[in-house]
N, C-alpha and C positions, 0 to 999 in steps of 0.2 A: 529527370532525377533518378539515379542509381537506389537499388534497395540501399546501400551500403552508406548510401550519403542520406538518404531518408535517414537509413533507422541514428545515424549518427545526429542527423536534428531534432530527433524524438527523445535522444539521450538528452542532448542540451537543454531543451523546453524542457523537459522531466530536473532536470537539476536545477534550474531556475525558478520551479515551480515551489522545488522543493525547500527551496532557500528562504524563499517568499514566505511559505506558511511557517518555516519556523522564528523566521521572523515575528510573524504576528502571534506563531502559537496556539495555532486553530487547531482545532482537540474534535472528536467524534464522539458520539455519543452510542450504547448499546447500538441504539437502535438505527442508526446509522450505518454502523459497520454494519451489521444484519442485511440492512438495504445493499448495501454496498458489495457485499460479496454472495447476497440472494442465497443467505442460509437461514434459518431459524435459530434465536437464541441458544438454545441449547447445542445446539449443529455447532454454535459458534464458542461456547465455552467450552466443548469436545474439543475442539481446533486448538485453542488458548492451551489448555493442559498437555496435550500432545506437542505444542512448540511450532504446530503448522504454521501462524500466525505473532504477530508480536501482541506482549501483553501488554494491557491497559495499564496507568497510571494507576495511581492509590486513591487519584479521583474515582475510578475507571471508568476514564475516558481513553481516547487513543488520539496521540497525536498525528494529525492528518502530513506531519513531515514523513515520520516514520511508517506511517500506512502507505505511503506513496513510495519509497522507496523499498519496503517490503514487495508492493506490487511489481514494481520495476526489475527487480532482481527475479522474483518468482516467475514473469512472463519471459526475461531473456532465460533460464535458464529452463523452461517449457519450448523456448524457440530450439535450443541448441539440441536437445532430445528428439528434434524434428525427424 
């Protein structure tokens, strides 16, 4: 398999996935995102004010739709600065 055709099935699974949780509507919790991006709360709401990250609901939580397409986007765009 070509890089080119990889990374093109890793977009599809990634929009598939993404469709899925918004489907269900699976939400993150602080302390989740923390796990998840291996920053410390505070690391993490520095992030949030700056706009590094998307911001949580008015639950605040974070929809794991838009945490994954955030990721998505932030790693191609970390590829292409390669």
């Amino acid at each position: 398999m070509t890089d080119q055709a990889l990374i093109q099935r890793i977009d599809s699974l990634t929009s598939a996935f993404v469709q899925m949780a918004r489907l269900t509507g699976a939400r993150l919790t602080r302390s989740e995102m923390c796990n998840r991006l291996g920053v410390s709360s505070n690391t993490l709401t520095a992030r949030v004010r700056r706009g590094d990250v998307p911001t949580p609901g008015k639950d605040g939580k974070w929809l794991l739709a838009e945490v994954v397409e955030w990721e998505s986007h932030s790693s191609a765009d970390a590829a292409r600065d390669v």
